[in-house]
N, CA, C and O atoms as a CHARMM CRD file, in Angstrom:
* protein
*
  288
    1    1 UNK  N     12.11600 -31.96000  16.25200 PROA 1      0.00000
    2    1 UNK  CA    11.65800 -31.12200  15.15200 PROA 1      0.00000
    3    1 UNK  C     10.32000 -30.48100  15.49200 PROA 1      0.00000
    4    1 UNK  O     10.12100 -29.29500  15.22900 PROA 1      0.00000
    5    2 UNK  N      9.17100 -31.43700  16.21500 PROA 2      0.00000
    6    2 UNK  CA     8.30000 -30.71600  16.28000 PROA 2      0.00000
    7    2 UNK  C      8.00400 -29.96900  17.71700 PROA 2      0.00000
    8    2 UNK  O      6.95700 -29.50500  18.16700 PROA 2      0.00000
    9    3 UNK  N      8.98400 -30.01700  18.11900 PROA 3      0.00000
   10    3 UNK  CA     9.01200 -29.00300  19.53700 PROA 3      0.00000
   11    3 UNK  C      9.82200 -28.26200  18.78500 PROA 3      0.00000
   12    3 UNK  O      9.57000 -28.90400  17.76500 PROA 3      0.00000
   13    4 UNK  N     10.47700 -27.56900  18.46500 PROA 4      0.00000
   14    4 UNK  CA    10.86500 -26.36900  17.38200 PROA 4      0.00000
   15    4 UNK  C      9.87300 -25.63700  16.90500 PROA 4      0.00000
   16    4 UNK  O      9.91800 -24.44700  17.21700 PROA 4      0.00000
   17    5 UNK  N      8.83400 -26.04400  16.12700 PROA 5      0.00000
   18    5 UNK  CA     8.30600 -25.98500  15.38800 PROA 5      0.00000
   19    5 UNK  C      7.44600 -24.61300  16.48300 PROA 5      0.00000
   20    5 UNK  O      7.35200 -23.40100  16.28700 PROA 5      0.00000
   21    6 UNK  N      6.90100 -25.55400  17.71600 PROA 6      0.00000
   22    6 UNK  CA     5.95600 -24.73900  18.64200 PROA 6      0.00000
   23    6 UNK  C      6.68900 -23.79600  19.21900 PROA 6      0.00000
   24    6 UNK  O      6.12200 -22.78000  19.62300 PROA 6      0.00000
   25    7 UNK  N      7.96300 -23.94100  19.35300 PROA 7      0.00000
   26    7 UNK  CA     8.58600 -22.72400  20.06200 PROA 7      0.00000
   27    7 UNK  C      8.73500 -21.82400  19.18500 PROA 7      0.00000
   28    7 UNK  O      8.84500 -20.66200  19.57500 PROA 7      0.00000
   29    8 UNK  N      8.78500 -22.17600  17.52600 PROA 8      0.00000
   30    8 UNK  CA     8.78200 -20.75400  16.90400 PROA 8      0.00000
   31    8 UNK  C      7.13900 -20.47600  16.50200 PROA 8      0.00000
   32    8 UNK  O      7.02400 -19.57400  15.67300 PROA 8      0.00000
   33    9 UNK  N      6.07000 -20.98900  16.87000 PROA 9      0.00000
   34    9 UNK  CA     4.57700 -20.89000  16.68900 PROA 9      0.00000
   35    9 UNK  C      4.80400 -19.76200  17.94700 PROA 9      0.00000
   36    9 UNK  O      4.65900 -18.54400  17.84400 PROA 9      0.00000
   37   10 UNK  N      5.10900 -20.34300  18.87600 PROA 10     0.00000
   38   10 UNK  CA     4.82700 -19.14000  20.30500 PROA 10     0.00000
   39   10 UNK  C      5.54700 -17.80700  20.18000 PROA 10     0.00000
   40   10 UNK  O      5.34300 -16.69500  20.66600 PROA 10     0.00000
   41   11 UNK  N      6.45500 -18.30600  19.36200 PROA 11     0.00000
   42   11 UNK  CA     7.49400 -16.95000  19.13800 PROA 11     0.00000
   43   11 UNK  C      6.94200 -15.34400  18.31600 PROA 11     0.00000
   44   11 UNK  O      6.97300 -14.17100  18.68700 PROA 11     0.00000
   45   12 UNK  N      6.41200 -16.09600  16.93800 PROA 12     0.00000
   46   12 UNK  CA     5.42000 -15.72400  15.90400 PROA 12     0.00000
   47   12 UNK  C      4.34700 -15.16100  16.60600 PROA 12     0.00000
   48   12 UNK  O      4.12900 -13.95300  16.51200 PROA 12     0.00000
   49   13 UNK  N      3.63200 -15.91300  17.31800 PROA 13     0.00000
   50   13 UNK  CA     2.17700 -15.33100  17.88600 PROA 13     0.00000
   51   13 UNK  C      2.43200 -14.17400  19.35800 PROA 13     0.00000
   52   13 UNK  O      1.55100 -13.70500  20.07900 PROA 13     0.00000
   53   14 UNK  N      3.34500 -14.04300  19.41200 PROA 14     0.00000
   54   14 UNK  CA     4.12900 -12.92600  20.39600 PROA 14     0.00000
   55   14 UNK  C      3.97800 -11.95000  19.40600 PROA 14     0.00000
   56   14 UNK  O      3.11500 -11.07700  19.31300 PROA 14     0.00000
   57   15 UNK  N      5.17900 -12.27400  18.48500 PROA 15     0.00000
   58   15 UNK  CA     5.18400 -10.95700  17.58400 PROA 15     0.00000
   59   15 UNK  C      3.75100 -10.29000  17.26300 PROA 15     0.00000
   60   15 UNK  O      3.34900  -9.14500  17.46900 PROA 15     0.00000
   61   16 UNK  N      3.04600 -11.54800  16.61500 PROA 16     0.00000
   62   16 UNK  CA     1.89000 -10.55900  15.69800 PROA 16     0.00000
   63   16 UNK  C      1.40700 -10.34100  16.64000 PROA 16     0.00000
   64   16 UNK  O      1.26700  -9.14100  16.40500 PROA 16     0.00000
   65   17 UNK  N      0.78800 -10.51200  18.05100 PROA 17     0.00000
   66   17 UNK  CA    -0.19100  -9.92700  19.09400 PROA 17     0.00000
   67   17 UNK  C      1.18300  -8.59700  19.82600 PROA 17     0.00000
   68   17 UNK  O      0.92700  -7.44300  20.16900 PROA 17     0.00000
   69   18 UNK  N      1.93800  -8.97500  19.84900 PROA 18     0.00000
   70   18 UNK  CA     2.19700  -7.42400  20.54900 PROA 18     0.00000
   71   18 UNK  C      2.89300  -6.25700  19.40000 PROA 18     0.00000
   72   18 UNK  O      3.06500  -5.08000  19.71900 PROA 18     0.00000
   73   19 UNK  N      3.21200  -6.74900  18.17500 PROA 19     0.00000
   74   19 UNK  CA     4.32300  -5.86200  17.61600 PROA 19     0.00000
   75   19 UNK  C      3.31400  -5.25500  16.41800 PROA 19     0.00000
   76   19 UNK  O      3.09700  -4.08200  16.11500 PROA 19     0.00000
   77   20 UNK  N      2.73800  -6.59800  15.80800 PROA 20     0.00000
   78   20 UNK  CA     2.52600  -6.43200  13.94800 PROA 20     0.00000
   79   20 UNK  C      1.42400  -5.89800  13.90300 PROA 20     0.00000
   80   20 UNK  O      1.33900  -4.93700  13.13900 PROA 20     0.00000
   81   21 UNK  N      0.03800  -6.35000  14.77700 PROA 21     0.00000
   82   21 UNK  CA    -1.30700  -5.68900  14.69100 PROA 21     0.00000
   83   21 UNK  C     -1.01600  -3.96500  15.02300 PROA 21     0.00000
   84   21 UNK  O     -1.40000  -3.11900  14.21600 PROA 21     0.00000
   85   22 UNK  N     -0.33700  -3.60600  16.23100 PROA 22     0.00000
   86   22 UNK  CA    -0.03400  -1.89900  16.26100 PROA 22     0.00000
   87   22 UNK  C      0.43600  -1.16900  15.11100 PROA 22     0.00000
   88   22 UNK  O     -0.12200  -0.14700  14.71100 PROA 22     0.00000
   89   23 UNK  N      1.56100  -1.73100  14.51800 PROA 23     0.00000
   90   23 UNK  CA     2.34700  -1.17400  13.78600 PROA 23     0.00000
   91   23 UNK  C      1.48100  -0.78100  12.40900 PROA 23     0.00000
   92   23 UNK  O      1.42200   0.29500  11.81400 PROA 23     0.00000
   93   24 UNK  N      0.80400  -2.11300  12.11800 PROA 24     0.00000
   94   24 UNK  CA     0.35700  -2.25500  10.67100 PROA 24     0.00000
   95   24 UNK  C     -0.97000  -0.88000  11.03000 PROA 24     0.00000
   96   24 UNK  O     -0.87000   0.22600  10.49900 PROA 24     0.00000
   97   25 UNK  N     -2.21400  -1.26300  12.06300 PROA 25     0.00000
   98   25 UNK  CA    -2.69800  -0.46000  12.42100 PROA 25     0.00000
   99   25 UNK  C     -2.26400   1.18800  12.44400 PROA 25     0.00000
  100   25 UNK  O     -3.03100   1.94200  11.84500 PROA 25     0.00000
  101   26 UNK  N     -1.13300   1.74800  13.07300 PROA 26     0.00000
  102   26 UNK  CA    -0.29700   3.00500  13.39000 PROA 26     0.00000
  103   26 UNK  C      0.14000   3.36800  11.54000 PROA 26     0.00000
  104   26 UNK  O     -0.01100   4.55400  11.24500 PROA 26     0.00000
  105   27 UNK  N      0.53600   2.63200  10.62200 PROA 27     0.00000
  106   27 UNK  CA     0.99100   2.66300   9.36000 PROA 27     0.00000
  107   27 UNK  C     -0.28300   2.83100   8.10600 PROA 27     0.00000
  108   27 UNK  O     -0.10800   3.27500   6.97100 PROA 27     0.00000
  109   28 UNK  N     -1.47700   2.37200   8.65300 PROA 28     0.00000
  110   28 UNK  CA    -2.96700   2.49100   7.73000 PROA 28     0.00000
  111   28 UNK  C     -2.77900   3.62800   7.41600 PROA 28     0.00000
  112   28 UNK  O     -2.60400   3.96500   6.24500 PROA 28     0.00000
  113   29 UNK  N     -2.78000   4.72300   8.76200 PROA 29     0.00000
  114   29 UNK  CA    -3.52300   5.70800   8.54400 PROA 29     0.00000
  115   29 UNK  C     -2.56900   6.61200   7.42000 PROA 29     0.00000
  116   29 UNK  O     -3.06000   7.50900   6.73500 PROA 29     0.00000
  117   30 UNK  N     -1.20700   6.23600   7.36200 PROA 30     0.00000
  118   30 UNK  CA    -0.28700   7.02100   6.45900 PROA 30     0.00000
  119   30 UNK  C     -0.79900   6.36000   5.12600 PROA 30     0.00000
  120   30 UNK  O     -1.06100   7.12000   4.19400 PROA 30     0.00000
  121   31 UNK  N     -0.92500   5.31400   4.99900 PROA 31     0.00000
  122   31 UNK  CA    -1.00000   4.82000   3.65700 PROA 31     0.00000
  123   31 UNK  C     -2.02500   5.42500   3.16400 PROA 31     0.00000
  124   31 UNK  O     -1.83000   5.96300   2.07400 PROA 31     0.00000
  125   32 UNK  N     -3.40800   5.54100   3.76900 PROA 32     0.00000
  126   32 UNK  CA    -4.49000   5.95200   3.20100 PROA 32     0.00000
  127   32 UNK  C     -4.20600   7.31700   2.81000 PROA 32     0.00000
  128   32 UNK  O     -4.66000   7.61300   1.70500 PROA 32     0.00000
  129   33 UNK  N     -3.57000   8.23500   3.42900 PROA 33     0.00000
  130   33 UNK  CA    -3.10700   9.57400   3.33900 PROA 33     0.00000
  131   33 UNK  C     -2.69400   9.71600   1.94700 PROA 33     0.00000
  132   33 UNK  O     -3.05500  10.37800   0.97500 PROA 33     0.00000
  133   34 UNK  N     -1.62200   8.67000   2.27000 PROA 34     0.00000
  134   34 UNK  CA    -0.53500   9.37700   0.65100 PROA 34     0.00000
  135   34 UNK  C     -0.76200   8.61700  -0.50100 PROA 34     0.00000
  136   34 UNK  O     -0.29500   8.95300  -1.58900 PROA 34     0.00000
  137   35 UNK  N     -1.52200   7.50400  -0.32000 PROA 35     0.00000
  138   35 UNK  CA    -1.80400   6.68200  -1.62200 PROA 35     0.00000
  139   35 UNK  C     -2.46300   7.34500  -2.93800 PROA 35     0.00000
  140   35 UNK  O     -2.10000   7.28300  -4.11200 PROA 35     0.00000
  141   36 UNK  N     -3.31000   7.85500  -2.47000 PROA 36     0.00000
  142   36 UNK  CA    -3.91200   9.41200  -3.53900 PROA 36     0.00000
  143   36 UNK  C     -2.60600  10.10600  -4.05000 PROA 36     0.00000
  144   36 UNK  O     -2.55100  10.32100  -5.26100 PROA 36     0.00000
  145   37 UNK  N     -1.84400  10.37700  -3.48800 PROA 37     0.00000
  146   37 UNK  CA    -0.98500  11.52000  -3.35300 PROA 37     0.00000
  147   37 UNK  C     -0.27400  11.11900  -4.74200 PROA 37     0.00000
  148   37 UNK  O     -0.01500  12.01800  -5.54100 PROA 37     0.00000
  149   38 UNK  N      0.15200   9.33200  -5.14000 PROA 38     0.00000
  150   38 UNK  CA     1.05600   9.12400  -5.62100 PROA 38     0.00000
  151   38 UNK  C      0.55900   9.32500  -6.92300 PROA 38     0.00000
  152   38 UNK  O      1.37700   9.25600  -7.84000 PROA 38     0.00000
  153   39 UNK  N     -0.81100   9.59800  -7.22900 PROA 39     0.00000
  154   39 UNK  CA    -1.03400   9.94200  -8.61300 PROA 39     0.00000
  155   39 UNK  C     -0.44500  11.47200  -9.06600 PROA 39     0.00000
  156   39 UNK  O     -0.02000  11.58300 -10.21600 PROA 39     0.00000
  157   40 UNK  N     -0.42900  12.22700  -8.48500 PROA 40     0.00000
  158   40 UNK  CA     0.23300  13.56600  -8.35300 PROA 40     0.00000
  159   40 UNK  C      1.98100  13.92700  -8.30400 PROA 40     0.00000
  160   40 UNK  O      2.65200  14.76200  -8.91200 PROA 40     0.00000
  161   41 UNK  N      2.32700  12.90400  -7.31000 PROA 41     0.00000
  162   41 UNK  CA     3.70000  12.54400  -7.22900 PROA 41     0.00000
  163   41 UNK  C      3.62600  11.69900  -7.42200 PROA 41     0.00000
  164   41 UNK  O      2.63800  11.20000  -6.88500 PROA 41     0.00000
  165   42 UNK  N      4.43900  10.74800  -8.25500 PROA 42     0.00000
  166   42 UNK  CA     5.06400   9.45700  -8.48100 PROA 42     0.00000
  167   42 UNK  C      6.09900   9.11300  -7.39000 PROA 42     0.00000
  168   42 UNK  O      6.17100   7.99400  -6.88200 PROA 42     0.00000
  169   43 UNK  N      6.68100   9.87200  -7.15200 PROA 43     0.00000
  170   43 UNK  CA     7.82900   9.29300  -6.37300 PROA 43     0.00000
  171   43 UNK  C      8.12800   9.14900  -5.11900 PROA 43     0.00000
  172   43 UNK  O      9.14800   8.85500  -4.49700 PROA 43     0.00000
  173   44 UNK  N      6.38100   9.57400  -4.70000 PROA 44     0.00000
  174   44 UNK  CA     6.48300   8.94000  -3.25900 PROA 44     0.00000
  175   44 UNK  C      5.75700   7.47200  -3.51500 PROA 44     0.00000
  176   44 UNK  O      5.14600   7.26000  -2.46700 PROA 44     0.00000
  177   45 UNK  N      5.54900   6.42100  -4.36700 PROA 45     0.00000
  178   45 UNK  CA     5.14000   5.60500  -4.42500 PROA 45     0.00000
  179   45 UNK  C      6.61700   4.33100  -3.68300 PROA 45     0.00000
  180   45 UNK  O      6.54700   3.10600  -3.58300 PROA 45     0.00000
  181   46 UNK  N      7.32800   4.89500  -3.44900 PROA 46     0.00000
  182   46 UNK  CA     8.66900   4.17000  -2.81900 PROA 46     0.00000
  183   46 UNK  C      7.60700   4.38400  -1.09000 PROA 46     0.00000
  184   46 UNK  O      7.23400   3.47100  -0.35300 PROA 46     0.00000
  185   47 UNK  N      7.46500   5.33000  -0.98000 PROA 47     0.00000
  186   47 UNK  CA     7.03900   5.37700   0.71200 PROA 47     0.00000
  187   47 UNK  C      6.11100   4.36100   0.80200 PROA 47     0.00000
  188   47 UNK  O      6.15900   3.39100   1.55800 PROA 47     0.00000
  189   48 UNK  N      4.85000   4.76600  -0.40600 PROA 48     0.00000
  190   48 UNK  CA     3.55100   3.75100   0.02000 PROA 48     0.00000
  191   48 UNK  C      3.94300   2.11600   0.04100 PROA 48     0.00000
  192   48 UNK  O      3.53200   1.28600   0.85200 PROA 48     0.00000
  193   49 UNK  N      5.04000   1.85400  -1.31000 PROA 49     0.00000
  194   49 UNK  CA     5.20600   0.46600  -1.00800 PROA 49     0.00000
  195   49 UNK  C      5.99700  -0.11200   0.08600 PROA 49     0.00000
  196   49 UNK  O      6.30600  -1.30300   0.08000 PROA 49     0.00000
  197   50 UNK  N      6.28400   0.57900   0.88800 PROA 50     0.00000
  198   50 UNK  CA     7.38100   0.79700   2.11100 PROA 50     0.00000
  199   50 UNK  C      6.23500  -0.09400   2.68000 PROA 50     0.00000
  200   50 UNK  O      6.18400  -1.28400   2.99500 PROA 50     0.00000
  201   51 UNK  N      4.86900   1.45600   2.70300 PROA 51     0.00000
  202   51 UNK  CA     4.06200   1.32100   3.98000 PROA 51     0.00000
  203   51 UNK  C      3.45900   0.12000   4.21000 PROA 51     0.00000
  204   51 UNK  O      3.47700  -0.63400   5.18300 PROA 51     0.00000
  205   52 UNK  N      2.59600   0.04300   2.49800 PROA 52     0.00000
  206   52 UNK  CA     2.51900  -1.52700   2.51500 PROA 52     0.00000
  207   52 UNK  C      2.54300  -2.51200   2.83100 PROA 52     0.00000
  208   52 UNK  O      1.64400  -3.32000   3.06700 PROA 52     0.00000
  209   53 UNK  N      4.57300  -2.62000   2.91900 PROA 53     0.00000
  210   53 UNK  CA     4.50100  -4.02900   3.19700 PROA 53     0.00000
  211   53 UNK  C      4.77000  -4.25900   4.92100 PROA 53     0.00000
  212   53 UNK  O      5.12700  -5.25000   5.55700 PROA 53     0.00000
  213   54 UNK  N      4.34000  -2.54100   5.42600 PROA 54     0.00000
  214   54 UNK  CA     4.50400  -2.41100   7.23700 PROA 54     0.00000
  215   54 UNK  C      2.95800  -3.10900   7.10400 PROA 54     0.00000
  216   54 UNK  O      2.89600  -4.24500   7.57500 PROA 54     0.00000
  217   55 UNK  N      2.24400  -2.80200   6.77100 PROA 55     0.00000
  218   55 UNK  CA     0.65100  -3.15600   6.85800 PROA 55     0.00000
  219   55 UNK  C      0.02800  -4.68400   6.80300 PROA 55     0.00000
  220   55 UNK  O     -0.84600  -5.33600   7.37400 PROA 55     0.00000
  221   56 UNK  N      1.14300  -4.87600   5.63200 PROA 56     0.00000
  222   56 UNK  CA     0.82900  -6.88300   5.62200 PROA 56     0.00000
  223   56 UNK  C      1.80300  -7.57600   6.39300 PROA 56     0.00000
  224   56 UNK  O      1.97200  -8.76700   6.13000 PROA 56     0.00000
  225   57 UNK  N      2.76200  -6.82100   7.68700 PROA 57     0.00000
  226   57 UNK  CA     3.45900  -7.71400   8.28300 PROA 57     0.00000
  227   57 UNK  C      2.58000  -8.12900   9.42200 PROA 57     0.00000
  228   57 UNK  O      3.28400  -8.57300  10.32900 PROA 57     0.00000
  229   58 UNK  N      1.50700  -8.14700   9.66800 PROA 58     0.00000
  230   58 UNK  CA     0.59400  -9.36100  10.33200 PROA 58     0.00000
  231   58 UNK  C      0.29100 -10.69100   9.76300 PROA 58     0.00000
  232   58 UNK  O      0.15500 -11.73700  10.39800 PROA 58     0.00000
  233   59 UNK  N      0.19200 -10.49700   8.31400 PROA 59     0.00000
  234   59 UNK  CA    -0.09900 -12.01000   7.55400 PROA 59     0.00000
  235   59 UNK  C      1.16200 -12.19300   7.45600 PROA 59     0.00000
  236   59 UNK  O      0.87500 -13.36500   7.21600 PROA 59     0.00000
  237   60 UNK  N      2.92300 -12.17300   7.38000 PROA 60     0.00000
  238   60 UNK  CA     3.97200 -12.18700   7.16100 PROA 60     0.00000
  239   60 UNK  C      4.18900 -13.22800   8.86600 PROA 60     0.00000
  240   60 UNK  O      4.58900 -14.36600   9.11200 PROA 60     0.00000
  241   61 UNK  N      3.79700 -12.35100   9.50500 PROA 61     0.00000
  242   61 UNK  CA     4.05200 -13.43100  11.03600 PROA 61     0.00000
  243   61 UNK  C      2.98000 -14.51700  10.73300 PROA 61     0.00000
  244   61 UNK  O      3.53400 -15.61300  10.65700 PROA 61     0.00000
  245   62 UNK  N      1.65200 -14.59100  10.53600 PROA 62     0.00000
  246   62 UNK  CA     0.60300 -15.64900  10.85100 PROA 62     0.00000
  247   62 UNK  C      1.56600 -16.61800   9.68100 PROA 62     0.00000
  248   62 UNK  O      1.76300 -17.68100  10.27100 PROA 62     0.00000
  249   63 UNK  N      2.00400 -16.66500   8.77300 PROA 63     0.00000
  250   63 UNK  CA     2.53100 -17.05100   7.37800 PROA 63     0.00000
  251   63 UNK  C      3.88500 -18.14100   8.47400 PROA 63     0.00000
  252   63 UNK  O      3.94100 -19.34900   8.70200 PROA 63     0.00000
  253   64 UNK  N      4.51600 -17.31400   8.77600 PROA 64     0.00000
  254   64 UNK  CA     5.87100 -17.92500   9.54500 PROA 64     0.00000
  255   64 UNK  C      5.16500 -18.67400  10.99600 PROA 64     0.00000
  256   64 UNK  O      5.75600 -19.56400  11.60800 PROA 64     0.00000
  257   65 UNK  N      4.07900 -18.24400  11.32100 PROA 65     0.00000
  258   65 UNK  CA     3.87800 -18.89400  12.62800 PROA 65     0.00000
  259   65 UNK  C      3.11000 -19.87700  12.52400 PROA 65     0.00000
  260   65 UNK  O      3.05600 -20.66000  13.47200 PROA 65     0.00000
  261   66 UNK  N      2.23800 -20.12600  11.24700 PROA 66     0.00000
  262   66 UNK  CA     1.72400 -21.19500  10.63900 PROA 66     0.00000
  263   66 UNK  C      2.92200 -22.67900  10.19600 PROA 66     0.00000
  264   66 UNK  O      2.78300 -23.90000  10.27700 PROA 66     0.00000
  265   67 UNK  N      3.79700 -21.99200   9.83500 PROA 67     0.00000
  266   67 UNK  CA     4.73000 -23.00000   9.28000 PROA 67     0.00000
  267   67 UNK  C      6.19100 -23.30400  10.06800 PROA 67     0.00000
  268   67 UNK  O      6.98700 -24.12200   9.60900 PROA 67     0.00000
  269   68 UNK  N      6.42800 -22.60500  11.21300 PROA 68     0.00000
  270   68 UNK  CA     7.24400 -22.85200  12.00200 PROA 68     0.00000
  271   68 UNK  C      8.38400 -22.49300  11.76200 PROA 68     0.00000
  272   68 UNK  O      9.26800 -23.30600  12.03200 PROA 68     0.00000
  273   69 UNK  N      8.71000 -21.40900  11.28300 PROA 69     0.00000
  274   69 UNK  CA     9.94000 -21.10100  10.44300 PROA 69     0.00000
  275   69 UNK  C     10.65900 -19.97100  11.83300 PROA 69     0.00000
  276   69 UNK  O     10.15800 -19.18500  12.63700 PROA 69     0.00000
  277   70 UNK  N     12.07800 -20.45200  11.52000 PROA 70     0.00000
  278   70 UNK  CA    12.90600 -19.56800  12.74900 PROA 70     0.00000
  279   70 UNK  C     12.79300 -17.76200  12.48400 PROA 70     0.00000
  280   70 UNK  O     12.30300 -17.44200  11.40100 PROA 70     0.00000
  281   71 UNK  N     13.10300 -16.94400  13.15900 PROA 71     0.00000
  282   71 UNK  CA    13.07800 -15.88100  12.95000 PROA 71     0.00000
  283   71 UNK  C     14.81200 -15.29600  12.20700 PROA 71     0.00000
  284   71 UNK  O     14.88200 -14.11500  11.86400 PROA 71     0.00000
  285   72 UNK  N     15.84100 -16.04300  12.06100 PROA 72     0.00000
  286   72 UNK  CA    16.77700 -16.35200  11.54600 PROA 72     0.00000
  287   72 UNK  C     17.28600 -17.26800  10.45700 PROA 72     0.00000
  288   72 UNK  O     18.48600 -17.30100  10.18800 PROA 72     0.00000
């Protein structure tokens, strides 16, 4: 169980160092863009909460890589 545990810790800390810090980073700069926007349009507020939750998938991996949870 607890060699599981580290192979999905190593797995997790892959992701967030090569995938989640770029992405969320690459996704700021839209959010900051259109978040204003949605007072004007409402209905791009579907995009921002999109973007959102691209932005908090770094705490989403530290969250799973803290607790050892499979990627399945």
């Amino acid at each position: 169980m607890a060699a599981s545990k580290i192979l999905w810790f190593i797995v997790w800390l892959i992701i967030l160092i090569i995938f989640s810090f770029w992405i969320a980073t690459f996704l700021a700069f839209f959010y900051i863009i259109l978040y204003p926007i949605t007072v004007c349009i409402p209905d791009i507020a579907v995009v921002t909460d999109f973007l959102l939750k691209c932005i908090q998938f770094p705490k989403y991996c530290a969250e799973n890589m803290i607790a050892g949870t499979p990627l399945f």
